[in-house]
Backbone of each chain as ProteinMPNN parsed JSONL, in Angstrom:
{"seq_chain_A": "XXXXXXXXXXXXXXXXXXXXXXXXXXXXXXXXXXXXXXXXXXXXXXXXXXXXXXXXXXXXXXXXXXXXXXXXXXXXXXXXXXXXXXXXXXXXXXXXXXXXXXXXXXXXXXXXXXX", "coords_chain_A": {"N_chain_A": [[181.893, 197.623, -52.351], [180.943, 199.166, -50.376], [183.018, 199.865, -49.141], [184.694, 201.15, -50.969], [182.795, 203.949, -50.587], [182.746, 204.393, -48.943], [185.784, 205.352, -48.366], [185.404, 207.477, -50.198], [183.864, 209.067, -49.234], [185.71, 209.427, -47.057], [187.948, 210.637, -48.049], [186.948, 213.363, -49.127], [186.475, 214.159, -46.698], [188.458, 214.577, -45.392], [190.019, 216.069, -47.632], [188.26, 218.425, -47.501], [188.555, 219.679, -44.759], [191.286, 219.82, -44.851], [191.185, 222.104, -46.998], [190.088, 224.155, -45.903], [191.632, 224.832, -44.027], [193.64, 225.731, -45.519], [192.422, 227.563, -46.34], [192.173, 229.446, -44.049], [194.599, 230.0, -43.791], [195.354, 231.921, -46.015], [192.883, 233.638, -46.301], [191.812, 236.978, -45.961], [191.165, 238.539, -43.944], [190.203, 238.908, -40.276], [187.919, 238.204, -40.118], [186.502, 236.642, -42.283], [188.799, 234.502, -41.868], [187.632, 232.964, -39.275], [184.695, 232.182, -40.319], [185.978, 230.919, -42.21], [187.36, 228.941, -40.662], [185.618, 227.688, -38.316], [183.26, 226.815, -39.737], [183.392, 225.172, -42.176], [185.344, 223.082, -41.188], [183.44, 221.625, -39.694], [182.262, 220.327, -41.545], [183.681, 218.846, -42.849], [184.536, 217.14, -40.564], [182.027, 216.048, -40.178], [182.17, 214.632, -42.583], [184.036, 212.814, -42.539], [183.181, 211.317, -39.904], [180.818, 210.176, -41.263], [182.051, 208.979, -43.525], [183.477, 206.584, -41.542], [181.461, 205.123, -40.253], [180.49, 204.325, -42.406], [182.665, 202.421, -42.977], [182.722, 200.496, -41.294], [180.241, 199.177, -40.323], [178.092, 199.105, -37.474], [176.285, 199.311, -34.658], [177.287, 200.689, -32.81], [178.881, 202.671, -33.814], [177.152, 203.513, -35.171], [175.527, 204.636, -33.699], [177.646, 206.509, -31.878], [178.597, 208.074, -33.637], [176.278, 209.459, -34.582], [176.196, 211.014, -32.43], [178.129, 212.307, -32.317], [178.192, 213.871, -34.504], [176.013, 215.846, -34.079], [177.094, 216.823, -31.456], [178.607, 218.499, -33.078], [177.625, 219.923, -34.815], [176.328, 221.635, -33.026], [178.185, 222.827, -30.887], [180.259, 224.093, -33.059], [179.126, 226.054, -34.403], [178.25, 227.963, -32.192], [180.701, 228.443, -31.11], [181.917, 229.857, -32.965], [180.742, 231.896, -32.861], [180.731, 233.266, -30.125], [183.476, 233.975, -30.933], [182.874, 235.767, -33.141], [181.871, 237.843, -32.003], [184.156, 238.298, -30.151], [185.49, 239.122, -31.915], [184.837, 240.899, -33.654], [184.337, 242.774, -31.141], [187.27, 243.368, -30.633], [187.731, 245.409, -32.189], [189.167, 245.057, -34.52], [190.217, 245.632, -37.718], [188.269, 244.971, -40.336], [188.883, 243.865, -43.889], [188.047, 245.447, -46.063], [185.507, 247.93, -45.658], [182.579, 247.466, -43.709], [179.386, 246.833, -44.652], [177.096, 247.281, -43.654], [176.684, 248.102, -40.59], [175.753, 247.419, -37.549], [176.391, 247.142, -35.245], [177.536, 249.415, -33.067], [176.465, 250.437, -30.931], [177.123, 248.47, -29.404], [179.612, 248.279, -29.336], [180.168, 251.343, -27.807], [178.779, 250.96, -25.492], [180.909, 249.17, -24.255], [182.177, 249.28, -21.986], [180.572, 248.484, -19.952], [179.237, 245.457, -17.794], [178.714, 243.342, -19.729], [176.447, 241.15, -20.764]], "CA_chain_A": [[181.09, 198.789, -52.695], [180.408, 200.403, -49.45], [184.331, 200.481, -48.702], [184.855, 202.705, -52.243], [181.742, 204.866, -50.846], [183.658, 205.45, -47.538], [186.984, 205.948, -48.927], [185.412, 208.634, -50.866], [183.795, 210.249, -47.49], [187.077, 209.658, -46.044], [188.662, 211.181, -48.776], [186.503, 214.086, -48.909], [186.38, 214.901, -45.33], [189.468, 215.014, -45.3], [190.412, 217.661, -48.267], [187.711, 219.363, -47.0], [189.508, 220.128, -44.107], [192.742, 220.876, -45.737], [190.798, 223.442, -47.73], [189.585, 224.964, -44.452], [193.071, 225.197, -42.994], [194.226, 226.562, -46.57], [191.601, 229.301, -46.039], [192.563, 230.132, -42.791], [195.968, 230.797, -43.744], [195.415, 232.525, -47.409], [192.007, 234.387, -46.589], [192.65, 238.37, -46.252], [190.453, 239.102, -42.89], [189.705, 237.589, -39.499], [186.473, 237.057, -39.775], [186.587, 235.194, -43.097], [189.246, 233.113, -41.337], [186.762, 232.612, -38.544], [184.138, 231.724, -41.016], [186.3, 229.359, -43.375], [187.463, 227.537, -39.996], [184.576, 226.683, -37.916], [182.129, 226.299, -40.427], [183.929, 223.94, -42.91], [185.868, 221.743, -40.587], [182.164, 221.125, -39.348], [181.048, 219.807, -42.349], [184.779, 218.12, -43.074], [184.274, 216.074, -39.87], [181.079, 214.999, -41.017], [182.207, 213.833, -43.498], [184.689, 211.688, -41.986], [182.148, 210.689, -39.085], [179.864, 209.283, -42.062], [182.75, 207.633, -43.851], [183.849, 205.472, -40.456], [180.306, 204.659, -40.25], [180.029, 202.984, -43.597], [183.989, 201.486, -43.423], [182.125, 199.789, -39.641], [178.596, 199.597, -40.098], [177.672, 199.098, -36.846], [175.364, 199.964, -33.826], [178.235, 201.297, -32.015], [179.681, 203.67, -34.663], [176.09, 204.473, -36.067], [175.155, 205.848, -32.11], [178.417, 207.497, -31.401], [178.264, 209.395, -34.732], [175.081, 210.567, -34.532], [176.468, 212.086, -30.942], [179.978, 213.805, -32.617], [178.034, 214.837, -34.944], [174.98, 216.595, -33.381], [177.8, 217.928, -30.899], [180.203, 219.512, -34.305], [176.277, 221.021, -35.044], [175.591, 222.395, -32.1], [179.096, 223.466, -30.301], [181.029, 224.657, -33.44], [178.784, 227.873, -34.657], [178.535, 228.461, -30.992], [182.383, 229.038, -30.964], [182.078, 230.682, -33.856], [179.592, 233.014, -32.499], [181.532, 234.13, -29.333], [184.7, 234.46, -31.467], [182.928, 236.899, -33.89], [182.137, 239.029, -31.15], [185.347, 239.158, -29.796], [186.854, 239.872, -33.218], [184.162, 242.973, -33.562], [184.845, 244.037, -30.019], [188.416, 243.988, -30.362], [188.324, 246.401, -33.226], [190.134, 244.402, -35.523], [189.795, 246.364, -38.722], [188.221, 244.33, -42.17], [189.999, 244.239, -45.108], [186.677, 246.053, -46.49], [184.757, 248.563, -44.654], [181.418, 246.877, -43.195], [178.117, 247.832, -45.595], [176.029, 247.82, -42.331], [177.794, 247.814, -38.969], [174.739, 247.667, -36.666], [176.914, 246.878, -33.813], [178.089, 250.27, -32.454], [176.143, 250.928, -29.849], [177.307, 247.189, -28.251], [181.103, 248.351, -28.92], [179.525, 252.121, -27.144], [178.816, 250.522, -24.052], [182.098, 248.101, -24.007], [182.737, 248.942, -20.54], [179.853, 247.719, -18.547], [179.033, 244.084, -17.583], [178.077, 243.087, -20.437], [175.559, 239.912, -20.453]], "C_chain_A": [[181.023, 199.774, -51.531], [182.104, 200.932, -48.878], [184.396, 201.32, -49.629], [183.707, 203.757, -51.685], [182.521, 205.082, -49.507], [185.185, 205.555, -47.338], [186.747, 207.445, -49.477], [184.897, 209.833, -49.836], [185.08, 210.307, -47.011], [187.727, 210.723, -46.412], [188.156, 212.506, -48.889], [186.868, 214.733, -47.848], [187.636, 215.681, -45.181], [190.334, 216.385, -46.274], [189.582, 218.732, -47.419], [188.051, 220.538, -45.689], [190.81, 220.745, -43.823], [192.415, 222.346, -46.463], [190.192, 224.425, -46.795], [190.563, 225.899, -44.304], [194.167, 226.498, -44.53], [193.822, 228.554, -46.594], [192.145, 230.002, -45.097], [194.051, 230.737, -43.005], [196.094, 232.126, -45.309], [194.006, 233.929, -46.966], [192.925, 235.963, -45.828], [192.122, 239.26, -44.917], [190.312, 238.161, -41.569], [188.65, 237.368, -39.359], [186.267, 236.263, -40.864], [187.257, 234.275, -42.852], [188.416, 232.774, -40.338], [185.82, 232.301, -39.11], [184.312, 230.171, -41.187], [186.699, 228.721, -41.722], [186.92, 227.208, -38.955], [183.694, 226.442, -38.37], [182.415, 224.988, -41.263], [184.83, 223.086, -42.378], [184.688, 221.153, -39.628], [181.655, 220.215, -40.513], [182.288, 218.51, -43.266], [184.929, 216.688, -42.2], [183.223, 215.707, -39.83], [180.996, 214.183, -41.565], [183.094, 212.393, -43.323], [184.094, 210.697, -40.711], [181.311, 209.475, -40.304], [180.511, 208.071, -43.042], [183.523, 206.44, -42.736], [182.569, 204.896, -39.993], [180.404, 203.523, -41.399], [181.454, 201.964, -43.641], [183.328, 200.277, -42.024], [181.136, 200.031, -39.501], [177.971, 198.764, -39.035], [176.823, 199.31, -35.425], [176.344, 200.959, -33.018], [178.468, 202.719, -32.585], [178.406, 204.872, -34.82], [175.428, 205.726, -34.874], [176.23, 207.167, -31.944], [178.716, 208.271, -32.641], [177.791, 209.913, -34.934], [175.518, 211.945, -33.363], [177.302, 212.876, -31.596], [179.465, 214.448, -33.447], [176.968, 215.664, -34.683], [176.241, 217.619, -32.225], [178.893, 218.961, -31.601], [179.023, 220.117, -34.272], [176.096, 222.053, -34.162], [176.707, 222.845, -31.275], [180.053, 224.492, -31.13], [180.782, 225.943, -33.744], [178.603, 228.417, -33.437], [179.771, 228.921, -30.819], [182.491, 229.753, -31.835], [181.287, 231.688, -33.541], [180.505, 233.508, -31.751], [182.86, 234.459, -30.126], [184.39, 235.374, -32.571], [182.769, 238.086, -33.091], [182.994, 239.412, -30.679], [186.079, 239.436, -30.675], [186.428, 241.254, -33.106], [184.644, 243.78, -32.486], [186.318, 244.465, -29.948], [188.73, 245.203, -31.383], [189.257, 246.161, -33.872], [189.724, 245.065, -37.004], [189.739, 245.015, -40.042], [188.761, 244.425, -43.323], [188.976, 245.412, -45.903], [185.665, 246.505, -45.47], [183.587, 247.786, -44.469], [180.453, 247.689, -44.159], [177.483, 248.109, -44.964], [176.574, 247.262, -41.482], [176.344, 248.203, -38.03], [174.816, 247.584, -35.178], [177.584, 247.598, -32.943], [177.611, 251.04, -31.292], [176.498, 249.551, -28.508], [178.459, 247.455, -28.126], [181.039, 250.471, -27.873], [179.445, 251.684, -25.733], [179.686, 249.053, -23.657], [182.449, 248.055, -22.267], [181.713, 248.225, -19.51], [179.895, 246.372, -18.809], [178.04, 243.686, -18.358], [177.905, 241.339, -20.641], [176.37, 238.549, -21.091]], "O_chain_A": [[181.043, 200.995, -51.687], [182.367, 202.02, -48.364], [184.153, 202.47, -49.264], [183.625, 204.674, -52.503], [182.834, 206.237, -49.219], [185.705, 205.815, -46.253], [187.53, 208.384, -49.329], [185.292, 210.987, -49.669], [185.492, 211.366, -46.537], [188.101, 211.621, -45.658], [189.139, 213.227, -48.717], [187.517, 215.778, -47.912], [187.85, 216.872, -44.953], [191.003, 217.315, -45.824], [190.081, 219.672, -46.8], [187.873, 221.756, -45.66], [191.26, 221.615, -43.079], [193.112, 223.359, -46.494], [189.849, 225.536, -47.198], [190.568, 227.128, -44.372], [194.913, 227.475, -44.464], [194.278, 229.691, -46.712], [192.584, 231.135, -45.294], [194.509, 231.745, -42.466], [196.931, 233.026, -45.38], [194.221, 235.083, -47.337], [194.068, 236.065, -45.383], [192.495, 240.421, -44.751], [190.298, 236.933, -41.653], [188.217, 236.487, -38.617], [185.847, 235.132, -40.623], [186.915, 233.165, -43.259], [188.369, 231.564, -40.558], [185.365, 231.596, -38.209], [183.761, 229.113, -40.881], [186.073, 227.667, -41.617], [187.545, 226.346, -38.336], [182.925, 225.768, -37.685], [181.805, 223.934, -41.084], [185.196, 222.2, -43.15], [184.979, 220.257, -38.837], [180.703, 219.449, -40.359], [181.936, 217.61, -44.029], [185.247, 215.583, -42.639], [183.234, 214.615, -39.26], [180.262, 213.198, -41.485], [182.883, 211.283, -43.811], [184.472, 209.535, -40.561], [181.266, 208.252, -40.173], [180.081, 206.953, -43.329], [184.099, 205.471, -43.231], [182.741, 203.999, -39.168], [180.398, 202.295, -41.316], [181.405, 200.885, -44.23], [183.741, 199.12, -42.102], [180.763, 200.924, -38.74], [177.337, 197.773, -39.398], [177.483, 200.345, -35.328], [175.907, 202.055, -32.666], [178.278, 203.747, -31.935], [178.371, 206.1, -34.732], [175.069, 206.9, -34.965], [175.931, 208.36, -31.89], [179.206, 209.371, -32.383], [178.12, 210.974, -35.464], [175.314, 213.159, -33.378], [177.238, 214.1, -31.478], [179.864, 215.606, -33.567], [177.142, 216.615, -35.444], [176.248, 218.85, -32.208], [179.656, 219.795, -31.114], [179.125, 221.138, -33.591], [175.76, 223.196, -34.474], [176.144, 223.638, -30.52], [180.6, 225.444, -30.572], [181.577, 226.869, -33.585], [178.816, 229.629, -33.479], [179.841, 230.016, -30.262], [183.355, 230.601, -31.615], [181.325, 232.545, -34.423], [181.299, 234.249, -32.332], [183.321, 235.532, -29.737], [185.366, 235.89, -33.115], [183.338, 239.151, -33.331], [183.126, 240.626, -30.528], [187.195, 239.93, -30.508], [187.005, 242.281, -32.75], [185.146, 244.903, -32.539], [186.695, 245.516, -29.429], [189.787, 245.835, -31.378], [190.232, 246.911, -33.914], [188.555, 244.803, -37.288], [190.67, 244.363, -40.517], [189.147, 245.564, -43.586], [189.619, 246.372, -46.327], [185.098, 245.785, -44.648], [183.517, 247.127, -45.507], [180.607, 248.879, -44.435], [176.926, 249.185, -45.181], [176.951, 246.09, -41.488], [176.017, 249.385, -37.931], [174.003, 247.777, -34.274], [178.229, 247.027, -32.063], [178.159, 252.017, -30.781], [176.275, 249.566, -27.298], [178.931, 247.132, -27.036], [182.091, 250.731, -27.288], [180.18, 252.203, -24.893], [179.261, 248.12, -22.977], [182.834, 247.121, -21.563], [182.017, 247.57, -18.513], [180.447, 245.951, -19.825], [176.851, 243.61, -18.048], [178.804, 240.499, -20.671], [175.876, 237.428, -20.979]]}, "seq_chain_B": "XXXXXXXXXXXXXXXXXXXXXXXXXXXXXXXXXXXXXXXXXXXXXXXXXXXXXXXXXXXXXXXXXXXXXXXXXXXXXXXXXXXXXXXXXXXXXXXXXX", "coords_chain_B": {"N_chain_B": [[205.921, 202.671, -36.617], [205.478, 201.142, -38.892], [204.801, 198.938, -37.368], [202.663, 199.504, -36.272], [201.144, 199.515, -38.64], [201.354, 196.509, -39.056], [200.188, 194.972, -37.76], [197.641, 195.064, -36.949], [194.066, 195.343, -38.017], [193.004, 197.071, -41.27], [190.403, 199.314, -41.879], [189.844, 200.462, -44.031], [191.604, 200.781, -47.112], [194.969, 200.942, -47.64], [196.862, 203.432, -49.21], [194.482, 205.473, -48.96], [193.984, 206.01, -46.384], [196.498, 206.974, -45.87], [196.689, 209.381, -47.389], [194.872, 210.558, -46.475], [195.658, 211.275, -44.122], [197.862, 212.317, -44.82], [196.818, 214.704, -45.71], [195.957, 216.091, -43.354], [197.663, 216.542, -41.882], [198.921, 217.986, -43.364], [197.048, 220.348, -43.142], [197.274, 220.812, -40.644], [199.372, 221.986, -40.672], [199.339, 224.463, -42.171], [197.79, 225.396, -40.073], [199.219, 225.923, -38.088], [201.376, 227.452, -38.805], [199.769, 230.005, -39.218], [199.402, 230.052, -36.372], [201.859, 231.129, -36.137], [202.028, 233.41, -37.084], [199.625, 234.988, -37.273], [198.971, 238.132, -36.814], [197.091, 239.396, -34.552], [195.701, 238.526, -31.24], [193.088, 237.619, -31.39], [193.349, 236.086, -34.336], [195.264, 234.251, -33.85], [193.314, 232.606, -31.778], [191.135, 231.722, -33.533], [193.001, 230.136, -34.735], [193.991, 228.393, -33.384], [190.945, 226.789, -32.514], [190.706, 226.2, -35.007], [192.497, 224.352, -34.97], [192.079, 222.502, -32.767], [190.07, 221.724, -33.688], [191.003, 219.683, -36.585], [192.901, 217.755, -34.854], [190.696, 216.449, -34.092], [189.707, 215.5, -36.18], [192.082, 213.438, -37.109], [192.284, 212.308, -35.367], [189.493, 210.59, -35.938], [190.514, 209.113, -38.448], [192.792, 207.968, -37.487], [191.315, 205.948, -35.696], [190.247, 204.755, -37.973], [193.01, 203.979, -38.955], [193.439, 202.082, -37.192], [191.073, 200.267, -36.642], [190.305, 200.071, -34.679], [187.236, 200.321, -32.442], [187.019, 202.162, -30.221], [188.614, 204.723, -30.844], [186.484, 206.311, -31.793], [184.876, 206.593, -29.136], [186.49, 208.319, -27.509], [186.858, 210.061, -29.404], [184.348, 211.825, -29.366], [184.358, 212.447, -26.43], [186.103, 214.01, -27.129], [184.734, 216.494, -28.466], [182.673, 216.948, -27.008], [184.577, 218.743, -25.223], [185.475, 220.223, -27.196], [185.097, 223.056, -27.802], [184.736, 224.487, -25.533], [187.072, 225.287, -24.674], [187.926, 227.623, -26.891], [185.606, 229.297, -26.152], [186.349, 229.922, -24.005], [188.741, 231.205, -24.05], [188.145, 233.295, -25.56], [186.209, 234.913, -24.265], [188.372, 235.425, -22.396], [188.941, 237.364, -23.624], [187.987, 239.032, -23.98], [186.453, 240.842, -22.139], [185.371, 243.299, -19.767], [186.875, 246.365, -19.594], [189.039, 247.256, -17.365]], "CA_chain_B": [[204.571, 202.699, -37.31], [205.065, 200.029, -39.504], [204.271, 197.964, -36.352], [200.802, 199.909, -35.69], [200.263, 199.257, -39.372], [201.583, 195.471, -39.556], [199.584, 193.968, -36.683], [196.294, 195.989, -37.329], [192.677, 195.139, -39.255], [192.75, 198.799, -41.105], [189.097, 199.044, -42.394], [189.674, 200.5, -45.444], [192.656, 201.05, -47.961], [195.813, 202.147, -46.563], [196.479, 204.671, -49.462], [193.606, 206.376, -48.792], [193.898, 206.318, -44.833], [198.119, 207.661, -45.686], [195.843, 210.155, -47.983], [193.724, 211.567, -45.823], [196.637, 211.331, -43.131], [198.596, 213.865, -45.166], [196.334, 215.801, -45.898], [195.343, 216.287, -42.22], [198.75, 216.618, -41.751], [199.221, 219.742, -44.167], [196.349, 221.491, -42.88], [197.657, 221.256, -38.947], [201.203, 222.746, -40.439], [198.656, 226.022, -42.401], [197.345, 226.291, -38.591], [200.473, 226.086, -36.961], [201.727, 228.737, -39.547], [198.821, 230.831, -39.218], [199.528, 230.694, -35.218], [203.154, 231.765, -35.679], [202.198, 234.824, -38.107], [198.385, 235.867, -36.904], [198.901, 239.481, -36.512], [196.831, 239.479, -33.302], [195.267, 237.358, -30.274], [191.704, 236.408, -32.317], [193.792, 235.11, -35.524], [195.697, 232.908, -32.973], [192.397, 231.688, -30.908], [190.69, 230.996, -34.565], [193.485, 229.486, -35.164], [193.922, 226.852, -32.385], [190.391, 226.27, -32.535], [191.12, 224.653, -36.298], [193.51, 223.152, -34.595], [191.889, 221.455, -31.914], [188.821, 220.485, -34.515], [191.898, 218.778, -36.563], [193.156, 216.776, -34.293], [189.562, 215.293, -34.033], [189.595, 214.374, -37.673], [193.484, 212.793, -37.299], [191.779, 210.688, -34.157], [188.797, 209.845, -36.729], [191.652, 208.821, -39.392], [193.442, 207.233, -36.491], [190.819, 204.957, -35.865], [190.526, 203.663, -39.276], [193.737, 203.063, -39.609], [193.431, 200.819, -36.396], [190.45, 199.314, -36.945], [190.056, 200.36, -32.911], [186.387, 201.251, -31.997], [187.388, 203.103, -28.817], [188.568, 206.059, -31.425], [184.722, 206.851, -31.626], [184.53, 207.319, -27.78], [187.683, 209.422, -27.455], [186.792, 211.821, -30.738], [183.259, 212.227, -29.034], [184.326, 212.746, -25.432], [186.918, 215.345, -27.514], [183.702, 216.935, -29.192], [181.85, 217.433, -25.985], [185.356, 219.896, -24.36], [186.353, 221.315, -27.639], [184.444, 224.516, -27.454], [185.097, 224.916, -24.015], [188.382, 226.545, -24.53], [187.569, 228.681, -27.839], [184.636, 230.171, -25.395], [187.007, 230.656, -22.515], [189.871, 232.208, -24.611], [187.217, 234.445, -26.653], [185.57, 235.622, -23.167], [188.688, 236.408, -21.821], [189.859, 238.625, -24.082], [186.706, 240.196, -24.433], [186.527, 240.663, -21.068], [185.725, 244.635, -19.915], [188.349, 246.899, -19.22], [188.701, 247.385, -15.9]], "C_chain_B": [[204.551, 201.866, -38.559], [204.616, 198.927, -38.564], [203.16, 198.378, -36.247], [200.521, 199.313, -37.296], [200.085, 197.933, -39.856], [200.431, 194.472, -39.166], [198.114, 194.437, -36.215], [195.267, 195.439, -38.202], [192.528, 197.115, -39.642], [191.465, 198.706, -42.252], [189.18, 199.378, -43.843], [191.42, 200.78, -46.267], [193.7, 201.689, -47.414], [196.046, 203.114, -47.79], [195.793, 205.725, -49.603], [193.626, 206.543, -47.285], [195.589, 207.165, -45.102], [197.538, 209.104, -46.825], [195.721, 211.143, -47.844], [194.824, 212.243, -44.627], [197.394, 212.741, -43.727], [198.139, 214.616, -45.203], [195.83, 216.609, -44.441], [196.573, 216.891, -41.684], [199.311, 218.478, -42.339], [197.95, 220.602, -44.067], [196.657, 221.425, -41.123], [198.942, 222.389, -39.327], [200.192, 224.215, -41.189], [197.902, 226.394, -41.114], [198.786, 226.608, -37.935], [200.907, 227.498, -37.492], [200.824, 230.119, -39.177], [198.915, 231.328, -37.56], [200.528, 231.524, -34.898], [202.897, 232.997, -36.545], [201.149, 235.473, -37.841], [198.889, 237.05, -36.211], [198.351, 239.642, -35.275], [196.479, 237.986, -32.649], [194.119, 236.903, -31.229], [192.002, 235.787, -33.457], [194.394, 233.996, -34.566], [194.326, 232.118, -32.285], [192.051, 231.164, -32.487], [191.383, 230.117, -35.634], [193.593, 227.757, -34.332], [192.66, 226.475, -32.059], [190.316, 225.395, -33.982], [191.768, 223.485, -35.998], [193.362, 222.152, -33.692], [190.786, 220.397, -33.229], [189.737, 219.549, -35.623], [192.625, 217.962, -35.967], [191.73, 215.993, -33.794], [189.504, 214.858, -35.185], [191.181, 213.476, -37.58], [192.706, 211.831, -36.231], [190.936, 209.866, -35.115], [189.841, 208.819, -37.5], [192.351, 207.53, -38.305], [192.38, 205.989, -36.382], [190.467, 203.791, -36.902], [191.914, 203.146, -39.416], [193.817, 201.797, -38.377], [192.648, 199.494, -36.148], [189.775, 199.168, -35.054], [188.49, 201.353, -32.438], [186.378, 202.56, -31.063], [187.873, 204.501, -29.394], [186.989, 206.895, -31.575], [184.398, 207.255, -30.12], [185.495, 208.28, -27.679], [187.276, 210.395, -28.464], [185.16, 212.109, -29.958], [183.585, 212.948, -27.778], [185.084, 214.101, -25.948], [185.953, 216.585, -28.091], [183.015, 217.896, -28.156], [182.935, 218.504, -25.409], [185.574, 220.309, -25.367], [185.988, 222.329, -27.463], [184.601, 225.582, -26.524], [186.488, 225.867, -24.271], [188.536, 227.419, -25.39], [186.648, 229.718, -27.054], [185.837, 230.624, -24.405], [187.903, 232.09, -23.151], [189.229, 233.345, -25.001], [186.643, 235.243, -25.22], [186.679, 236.529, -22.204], [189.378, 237.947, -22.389], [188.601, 239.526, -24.45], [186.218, 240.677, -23.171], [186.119, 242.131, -20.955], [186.971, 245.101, -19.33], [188.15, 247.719, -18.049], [189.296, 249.062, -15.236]], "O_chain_B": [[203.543, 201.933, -39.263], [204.03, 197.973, -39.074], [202.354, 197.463, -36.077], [199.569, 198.533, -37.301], [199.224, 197.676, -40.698], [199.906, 193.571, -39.821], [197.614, 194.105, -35.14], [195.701, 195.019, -39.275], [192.193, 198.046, -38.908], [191.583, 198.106, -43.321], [188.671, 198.689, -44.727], [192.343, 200.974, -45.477], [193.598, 202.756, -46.807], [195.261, 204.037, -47.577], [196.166, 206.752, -50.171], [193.065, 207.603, -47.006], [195.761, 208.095, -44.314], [198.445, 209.933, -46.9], [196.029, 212.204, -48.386], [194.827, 213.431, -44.303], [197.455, 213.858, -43.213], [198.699, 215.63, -44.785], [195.335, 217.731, -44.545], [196.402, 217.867, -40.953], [199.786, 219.518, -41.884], [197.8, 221.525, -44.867], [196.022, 222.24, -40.454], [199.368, 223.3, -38.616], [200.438, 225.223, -40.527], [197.414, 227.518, -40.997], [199.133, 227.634, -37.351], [200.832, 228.519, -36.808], [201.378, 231.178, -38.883], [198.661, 232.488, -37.235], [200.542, 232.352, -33.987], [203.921, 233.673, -36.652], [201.283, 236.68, -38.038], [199.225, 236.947, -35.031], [199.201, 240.16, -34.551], [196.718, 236.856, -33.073], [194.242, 235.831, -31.821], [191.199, 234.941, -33.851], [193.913, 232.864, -34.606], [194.394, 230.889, -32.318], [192.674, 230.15, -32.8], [190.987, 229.607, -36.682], [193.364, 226.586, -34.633], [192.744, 225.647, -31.152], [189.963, 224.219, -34.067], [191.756, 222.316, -36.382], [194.087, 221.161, -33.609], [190.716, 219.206, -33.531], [189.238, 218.424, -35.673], [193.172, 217.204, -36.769], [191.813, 214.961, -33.128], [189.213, 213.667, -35.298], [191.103, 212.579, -38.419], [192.622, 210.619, -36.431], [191.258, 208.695, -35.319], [189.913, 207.676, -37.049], [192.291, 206.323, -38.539], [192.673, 204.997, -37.049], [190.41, 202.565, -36.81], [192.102, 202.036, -39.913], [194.23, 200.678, -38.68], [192.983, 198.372, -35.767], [189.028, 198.349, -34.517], [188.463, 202.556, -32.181], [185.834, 203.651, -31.234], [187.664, 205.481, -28.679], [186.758, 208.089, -31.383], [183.67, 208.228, -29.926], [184.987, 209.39, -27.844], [187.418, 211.594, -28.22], [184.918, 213.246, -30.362], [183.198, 214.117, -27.78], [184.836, 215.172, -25.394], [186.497, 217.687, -28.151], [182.813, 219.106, -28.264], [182.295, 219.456, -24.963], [186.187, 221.338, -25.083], [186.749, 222.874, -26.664], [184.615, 226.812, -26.551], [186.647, 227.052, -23.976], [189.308, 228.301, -25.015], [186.855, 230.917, -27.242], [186.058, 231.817, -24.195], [187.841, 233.299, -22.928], [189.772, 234.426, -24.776], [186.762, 236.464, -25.324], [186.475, 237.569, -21.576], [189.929, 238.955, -21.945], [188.507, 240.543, -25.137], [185.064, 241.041, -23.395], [186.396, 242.68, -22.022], [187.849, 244.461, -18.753], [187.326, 248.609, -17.833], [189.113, 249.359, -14.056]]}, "name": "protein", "num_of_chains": 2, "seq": "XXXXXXXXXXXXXXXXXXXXXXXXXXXXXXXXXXXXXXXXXXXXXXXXXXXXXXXXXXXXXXXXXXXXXXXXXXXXXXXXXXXXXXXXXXXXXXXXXXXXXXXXXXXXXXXXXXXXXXXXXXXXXXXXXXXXXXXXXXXXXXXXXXXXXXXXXXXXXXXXXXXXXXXXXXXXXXXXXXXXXXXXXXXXXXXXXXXXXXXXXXXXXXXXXXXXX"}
């Protein structure tokens, strides 16, 4: 029973990840590819964290999974954060104009030492 | 690699570990693609950061099929530097212009 329940995390995680990487190559902008691939290969290796948990249910796995995954939580929208700013600042044009661009007075003062 | 898989405890099913394997497999080759055709530098960084966070699910994968705890310290210690070089790359190209 608990192997079929972490086959199916396995199995999961793993499309999930394929469907990331699918995005990244099919979507039509870079920030929806910056989206689709650090948000959902966050939640892809989750899923595969939680199915090697249940295929090895033990103290070992259940510690160092809590850690990979508290550090996919907390390092990946961080990378995804600095990499939307440097998409905006590079002036990479959207496939679709912006409905509210509130960020032109941060690409305005591009040249100083900015924080 | 019929020797890693002969002489191995693999925790769960090998067609579902050769599965997941492909499939991990055909989303490194839509990054790789995506690095050789990204129009600029930030499609390539958001690309090789998919690509590093896939090769932490192929280590996960990897460990099942070995049945080798020590994949859980290695995909963690990989967890704690991936970022590190998506921030660097992203900072330097954002860098001001001098």
């Amino acid at each position: 029973m608990l192997t079929i329940l972490a086959s199916i995390f396995v199995l999961f995680g793993s499309f999930f990840c394929l469907l990331s990487a699918i995005g990244c190559l099919r979507m039509s902008d870079t920030f929806a590819r910056m989206h689709v691939a650090t948000k959902a290969v966050a939640f892809g290796g989750t899923m595969l964290v939680l199915g090697n948990f249940l295929a090895r249910p033990d103290m070992a796995s259940l510690l160092f999974g809590i850690l990979i995954i508290g550090f996919f939580y907390t390092t990946l929208p961080l990378a995804g954060h600095v990499l939307g700013r440097t998409i905006y600042r590079s002036a990479t044009p959207p496939a679709k104009p912006f409905v509210v661009d509130e960020g032109e007075p941060m690409l305005r003062t591009r040249t100083t030492n900015h924080p | 690699m019929s020797n890693v898989s002969s002489n191995s405890v693999e925790l769960l099913p090998a067609p579902v570990l050769w599965i997941s394997a492909i499939m991990i497999g055909l989303a490194a080759a839509c990054a790789l693609i995506r690095i050789l055709r990204g129009p600029g530098a930030p499609d390539r960084i958001v690309a090789v950061d998919l690509l590093a966070s896939l090769v932490m699910a192929g280590l996960l994968i990897s460990g099942l099929f070995t049945g080798n705890p020590f994949y859980l310290q290695i995909t963690l210690g990989f967890a704690v530097i991936l970022f590190l070089g998506t921030v660097a790359l992203s900072r330097y190209l954002d860098r001001p212009d001098p």
